[in-house]
Backbone as CSV, one residue per row, in Angstrom:
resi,resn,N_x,N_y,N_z,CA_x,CA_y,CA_z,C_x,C_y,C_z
1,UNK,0.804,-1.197,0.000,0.000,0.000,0.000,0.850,1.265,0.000
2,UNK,2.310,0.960,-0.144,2.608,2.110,0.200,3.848,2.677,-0.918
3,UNK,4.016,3.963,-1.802,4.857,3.765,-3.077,6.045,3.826,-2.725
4,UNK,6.328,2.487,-3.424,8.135,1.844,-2.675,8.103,1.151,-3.788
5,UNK,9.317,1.081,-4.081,9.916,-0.467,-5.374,9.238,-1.403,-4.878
6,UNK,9.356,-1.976,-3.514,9.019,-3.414,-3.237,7.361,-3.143,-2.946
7,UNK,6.698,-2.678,-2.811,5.275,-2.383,-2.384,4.283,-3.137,-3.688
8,UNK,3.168,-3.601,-2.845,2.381,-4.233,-3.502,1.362,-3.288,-4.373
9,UNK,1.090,-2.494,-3.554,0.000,-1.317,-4.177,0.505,-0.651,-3.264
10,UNK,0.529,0.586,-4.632,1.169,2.000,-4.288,0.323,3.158,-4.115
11,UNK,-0.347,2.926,-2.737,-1.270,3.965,-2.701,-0.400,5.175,-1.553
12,UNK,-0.121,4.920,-0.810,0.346,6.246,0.233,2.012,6.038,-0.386
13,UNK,2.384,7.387,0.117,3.423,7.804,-0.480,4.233,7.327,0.867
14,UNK,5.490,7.463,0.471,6.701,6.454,1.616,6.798,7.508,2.364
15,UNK,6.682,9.065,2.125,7.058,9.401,3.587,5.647,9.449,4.448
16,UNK,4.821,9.732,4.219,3.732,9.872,4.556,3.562,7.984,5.458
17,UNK,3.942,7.049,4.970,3.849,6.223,5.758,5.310,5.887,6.960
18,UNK,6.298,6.439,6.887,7.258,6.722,7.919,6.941,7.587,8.648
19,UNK,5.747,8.420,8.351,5.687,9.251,9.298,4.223,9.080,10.148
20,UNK,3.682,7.860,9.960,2.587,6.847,10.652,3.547,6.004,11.307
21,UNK,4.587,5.172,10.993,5.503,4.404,11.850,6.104,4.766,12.657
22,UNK,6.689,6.282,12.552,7.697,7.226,13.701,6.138,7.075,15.000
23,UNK,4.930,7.922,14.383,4.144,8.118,15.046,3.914,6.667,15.856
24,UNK,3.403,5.549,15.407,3.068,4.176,16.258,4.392,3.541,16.910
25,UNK,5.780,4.239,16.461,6.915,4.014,17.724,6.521,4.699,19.135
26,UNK,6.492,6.086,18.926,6.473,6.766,19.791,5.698,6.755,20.742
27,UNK,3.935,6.126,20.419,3.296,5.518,20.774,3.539,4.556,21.722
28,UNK,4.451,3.486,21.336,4.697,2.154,21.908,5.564,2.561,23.383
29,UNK,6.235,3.007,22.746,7.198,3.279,23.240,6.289,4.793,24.783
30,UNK,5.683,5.342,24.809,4.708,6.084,25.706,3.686,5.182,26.641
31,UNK,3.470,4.352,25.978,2.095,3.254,26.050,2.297,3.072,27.485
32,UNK,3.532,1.784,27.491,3.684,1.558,28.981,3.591,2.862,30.153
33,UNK,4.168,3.611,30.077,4.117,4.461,31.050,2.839,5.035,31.499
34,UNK,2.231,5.675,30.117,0.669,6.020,30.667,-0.444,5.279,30.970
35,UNK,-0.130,3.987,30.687,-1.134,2.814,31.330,-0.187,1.952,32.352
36,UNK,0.681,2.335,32.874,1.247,2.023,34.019,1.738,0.434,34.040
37,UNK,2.702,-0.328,32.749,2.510,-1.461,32.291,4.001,-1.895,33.157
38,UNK,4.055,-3.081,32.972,5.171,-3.471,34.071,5.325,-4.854,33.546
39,UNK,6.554,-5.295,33.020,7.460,-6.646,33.606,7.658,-7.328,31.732
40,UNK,7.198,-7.495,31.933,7.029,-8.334,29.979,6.399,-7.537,29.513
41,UNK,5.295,-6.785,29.895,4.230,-6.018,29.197,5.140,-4.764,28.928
42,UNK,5.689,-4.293,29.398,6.593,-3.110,29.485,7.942,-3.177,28.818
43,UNK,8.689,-4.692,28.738,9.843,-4.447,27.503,9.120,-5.386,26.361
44,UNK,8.251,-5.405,25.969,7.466,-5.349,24.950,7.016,-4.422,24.221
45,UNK,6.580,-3.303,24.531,6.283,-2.022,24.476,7.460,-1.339,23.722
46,UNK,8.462,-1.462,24.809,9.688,-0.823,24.639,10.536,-0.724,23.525
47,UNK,10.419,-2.321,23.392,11.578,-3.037,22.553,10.657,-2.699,20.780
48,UNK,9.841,-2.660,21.255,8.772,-2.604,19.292,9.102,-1.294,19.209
49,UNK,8.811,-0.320,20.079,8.752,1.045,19.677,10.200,1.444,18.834
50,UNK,11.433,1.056,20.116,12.382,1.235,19.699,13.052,0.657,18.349
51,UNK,12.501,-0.859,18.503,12.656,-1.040,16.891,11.904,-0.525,15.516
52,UNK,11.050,-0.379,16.131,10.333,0.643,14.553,10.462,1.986,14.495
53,UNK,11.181,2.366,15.563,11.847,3.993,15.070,13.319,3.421,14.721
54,UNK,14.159,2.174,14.962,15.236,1.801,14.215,14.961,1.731,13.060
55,UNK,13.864,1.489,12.370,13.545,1.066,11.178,13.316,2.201,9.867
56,UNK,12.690,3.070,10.778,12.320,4.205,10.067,13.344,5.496,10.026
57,UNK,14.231,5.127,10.967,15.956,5.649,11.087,16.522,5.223,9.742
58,UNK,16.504,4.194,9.700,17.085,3.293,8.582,16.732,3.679,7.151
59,UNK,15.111,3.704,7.231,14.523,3.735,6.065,14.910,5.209,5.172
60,UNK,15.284,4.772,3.630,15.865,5.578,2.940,14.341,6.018,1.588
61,UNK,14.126,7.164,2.110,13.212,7.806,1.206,13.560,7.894,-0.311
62,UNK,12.843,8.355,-1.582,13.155,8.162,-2.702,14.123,9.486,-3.074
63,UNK,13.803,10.421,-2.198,15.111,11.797,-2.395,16.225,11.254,-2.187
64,UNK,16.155,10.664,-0.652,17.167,10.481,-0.098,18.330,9.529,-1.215
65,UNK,17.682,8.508,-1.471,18.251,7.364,-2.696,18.799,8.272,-3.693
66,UNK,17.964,9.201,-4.280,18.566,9.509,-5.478,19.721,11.059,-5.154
67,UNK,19.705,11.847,-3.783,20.615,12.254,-3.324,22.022,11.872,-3.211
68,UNK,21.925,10.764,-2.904,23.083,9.609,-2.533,23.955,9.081,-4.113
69,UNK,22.757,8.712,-4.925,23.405,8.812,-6.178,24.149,9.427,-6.850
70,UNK,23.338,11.026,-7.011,23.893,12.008,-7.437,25.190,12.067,-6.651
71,UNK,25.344,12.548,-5.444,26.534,12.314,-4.667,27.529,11.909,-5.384
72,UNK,27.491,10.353,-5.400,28.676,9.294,-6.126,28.793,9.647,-7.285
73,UNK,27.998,9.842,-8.282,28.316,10.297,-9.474,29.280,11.382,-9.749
């Protein structure tokens, strides 16, 4: 659903969906605290949030790609 090389249907645009994933990290990652979560429930929370803002750290937008190109060229 989302327009990427690898995407099945290209309906939302890639930043527009990194910037729903930053949002449901930050989320996760808040969750425990304001519902007062504790023990497994709490590095569960933790550990997703933090990995899907690793992810979206990671993730290289279509500027960004063709920035990088130009660059090397």
């Amino acid at each position: 659903m989302t327009d990427y090389d690898f995407s099945i249907g290209m309906l939302i645009p890639l930043k527009s969906h990194l910037v729903i994933d930053f949002s449901a990290g930050v989320l996760f990652i808040l969750w425990p605290f304001i519902f007062d979560f504790t023990g497994l429930a709490l590095a569960y929370y933790l550990v997703m949030g933090f990995g899907i803002l690793l992810v979206v750290g990671l993730t290289q937008s279509d500027e960004e790609s063709q920035l990088n190109q130009s660059a090397q060229d």
